[in-house]
N, C-alpha and C positions, 0 to 999 in steps of 0.2 A: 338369620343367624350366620356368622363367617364360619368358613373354613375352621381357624385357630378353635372358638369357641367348640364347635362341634366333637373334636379331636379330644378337648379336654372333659369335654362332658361325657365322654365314650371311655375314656384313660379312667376318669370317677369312678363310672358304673359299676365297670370291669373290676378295679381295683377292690373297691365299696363289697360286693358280693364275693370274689375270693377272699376277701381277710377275716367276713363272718363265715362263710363255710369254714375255714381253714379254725376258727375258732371254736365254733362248734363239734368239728370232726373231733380234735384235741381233749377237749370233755367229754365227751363220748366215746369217743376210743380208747384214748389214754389215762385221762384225770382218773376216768372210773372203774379202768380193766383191772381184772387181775396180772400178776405177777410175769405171767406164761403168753399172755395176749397182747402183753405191750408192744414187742416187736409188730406181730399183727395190724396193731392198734396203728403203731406209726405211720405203714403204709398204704390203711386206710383212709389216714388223713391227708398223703400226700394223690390220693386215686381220687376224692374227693375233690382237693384244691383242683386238679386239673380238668376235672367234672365241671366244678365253678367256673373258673375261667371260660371254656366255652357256655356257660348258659349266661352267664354276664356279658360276655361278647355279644351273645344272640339277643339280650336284653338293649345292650349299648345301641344294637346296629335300627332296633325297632325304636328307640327313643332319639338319636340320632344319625338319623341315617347317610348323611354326609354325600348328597346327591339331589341334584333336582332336574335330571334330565334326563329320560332312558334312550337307549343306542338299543335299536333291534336291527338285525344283519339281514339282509335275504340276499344271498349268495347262490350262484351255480342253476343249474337248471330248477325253474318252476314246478312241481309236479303235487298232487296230493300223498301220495304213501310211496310212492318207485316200486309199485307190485310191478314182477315178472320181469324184472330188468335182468340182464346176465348178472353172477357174483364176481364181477372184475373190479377192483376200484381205481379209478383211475381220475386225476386232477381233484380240484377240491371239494370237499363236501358241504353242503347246507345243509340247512333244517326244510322239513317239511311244513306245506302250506299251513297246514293246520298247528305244528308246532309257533310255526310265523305269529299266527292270527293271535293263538294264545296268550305269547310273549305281548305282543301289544295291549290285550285286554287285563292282564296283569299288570304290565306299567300303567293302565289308568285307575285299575285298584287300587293304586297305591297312593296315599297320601301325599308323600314326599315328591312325587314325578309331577313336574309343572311343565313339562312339554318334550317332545317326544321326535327322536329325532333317525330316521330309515335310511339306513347306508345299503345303497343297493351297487352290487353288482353281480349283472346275469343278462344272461338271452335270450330271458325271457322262458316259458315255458307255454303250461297246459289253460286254460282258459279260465276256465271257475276257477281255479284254485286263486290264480291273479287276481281275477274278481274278489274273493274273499277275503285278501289278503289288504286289496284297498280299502274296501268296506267295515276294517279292521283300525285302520287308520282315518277314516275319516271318522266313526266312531268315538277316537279320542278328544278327550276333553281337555283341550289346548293347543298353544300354537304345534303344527307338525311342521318340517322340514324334509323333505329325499334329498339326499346327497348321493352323486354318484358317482365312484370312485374309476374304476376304468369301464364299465361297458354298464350301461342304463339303456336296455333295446328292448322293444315290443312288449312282453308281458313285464318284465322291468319298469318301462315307463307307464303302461295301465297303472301299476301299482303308484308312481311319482306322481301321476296328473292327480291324483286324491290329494296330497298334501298342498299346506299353505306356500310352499315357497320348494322349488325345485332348485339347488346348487350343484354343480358339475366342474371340474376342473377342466383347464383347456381341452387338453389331448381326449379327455374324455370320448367315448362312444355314447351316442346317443341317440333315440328315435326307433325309427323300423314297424312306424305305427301300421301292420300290416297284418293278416293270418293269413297262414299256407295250410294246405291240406295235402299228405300225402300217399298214396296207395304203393307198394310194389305189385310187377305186374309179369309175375312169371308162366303166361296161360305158354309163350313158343318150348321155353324151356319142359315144359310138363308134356307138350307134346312130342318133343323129341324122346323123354323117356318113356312114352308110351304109357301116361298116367291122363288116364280121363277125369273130368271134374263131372258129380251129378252129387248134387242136393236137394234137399225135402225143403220145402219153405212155406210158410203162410202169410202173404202181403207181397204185394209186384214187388217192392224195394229191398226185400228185408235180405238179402245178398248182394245188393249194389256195390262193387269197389274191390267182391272176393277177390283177388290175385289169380287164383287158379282159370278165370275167364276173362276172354275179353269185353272192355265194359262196354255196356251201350251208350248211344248218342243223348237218350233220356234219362239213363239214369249219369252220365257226364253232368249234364244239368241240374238234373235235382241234387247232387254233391255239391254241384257249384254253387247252386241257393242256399247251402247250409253254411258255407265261405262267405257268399255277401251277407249273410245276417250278420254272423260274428263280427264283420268288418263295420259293420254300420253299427253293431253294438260298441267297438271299441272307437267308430269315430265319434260317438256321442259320450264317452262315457272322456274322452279329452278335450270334449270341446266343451262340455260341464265343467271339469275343474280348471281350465288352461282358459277360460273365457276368449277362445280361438272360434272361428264362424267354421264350418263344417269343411267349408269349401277349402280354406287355408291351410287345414288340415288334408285333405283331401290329397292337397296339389304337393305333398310329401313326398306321394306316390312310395309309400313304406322303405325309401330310404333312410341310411343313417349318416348322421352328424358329428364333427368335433365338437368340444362342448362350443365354441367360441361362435359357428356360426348357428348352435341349436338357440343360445341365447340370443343373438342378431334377428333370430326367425317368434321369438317370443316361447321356445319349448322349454326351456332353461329361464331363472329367473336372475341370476348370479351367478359369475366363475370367481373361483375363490377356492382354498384350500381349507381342510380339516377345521384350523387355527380361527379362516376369517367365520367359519358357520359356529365357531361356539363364540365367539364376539357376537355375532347378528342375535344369540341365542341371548344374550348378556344382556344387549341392547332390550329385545322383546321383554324378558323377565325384570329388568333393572336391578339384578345382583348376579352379584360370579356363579359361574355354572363350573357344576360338578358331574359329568355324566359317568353312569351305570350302565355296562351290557346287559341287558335281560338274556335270555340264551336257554334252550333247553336242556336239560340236563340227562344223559344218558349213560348205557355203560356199553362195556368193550363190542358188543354182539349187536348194540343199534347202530354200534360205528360204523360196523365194517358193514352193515346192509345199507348204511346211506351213500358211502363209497360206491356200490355195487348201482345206486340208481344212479348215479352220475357219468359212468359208463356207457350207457347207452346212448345218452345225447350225444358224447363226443361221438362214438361209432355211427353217429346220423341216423338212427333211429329216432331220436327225436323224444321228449316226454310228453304227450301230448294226451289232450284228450280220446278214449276211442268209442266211437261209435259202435255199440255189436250186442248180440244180447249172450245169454251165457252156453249159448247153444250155437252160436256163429253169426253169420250176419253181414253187416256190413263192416268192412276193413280199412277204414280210413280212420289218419290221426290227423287231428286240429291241432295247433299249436299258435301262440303269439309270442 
């Protein structure tokens, strides 16, 4: 069904049910009031119509919904909920993993959504959450697209290698197929203050990474077997959708890329702008595309707490996964 057609069949709807409210109200309020109530009456009928209008609207938009493509955003650092970030807001805000994941499993709820298209830009975040967030997209039922608009790095691109087709415009960032792990390591500084470290623990490791010691040669290692897993995790989980040999991937060495030479290297499948990806989208479906933001919906007080997770990345703390139990532990964050 075009564009025009859809428009006017939503203008009917709309129209169709405000002029039977609006007729009904008028019989009922007024045809039939007394004397004293008509005033009343009148402005019931006009509280009415405008009651109609939106329930006709919301009728029109389920009968025509005037879209066949949804746009989910995943912006700003990667993380699951930003517990325990400072309340500073600072640069822009995204939605969270699980907001992400949702958005996309909604757009395949939906009737109308014939293919599904993830505008990324970030750098990447916390691990699972990335994880979930592809798993979310490859789950969709239809062609997917990652477009990425200035930076597509590390948990960014985990989430990209899931879709059918990765687009990126030249100057693009991209790549950084890579995880860091990182500890602060204030044991001189605590000794200068004359603060000793002693804690209670049960298992050799379950303090590895504390900050308040310095770490051993063993547990350096055992931290760093928890780094090459995630790495091997995310070199397989790019070498599955990017149909890349491990090694090719490998030899990245978690560098990043303009778009121009990420597609030269096969990590990009197209440079193209906004314009060329809803052509390609055009071409896949064989009718004009219409696309829809899906988007979580919030108010004034989850704003300003997703602001306040975004904070912390830029300050280099990082959003990451952390290892620890809720009693302390081991003090290191993951991140891709």
């Amino acid at each position: 069904m075009s564009d025009s057609s859809d428009r006017l069949g939503r203008l009917l709807v709309i129209a169709g049910v405000t002029l039977l409210s609006l007729l009904a109200g008028w019989a009922l309020f007024v045809e039939y009031a007394a004397d004293l109530a008509d005033l009343l009456g009148i402005l019931l009928v006009f509280a009415l119509g405008a009651a109609a209008v939106r329930t006709g609207a919301s009728i029109a938009a389920s009968q025509f919904p005037g879209y066949n493509v949804a746009e989910v955003g995943v912006e700003g650092p990667i993380t699951r909920d930003g517990g325990g970030n400072p309340p500073i807001p600072t640069g822009p805000v995204g939605a969270t993993a699980d907001e992400i994941a949702d958005q996309i499993d909604l757009a395949d709820d939906d009737p109308a959504v014939d293919a599904l298209l993830v505008k990324l830009n970030t750098p990447g975040g916390e691990v699972v959450p990335s994880e979930d967030i592809r798993n979310a997209a490859e789950r969709f039922d239809g062609p997917t697209i990652a477009y990425a608009t200035d930076v597509c790095a590390s948990g960014g691109y985990w989430i990209a290698s899931g879709c059918d087709e990765i687009w990126a415009r030249e100057p693009s960032i991209v790549g950084s197929i890579g995880v860091i792990g990182s500890r602060p390591n204030v044991a001189d500084l605590a000794d200068r203050l004359g603060v000793s470290y002693e804690q209670f623990t049960a298992g050799e490791y379950k303090d590895a990474g504390t900050p308040l010691k310095e770490i051993e040669e063993d547990e350096r290692e055992y931290l760093q077997s928890l780094i090459d897993g995630l790495y091997d995790r995310f070199v397989d989980r790019v070498a599955e959708g990017r149909e890349l040999s491990e090694g090719e991937i490998r030899e990245t060495e978690a560098r990043i890329y303009l778009g121009t030479e990420a597609a030269e290297m096969g990590l990009v499948d197209e440079i193209g702008t906004r314009e060329d990806v809803t052509d390609r989208l055009e071409d896949e479906l064989g009718e004009d595309v219409s696309v829809r933001e899906f988007e979580p919906q919030r108010g004034p007080l989850a704003r300003v707490g997703m602001g306040a997770r975004s904070a912390a990345y830029a300050f280099g703390a990082g959003l990451a996964s952390r290892v620890t139990g809720e009693d302390g532990g081991t003090d290191v964050r993951f991140r891709v």
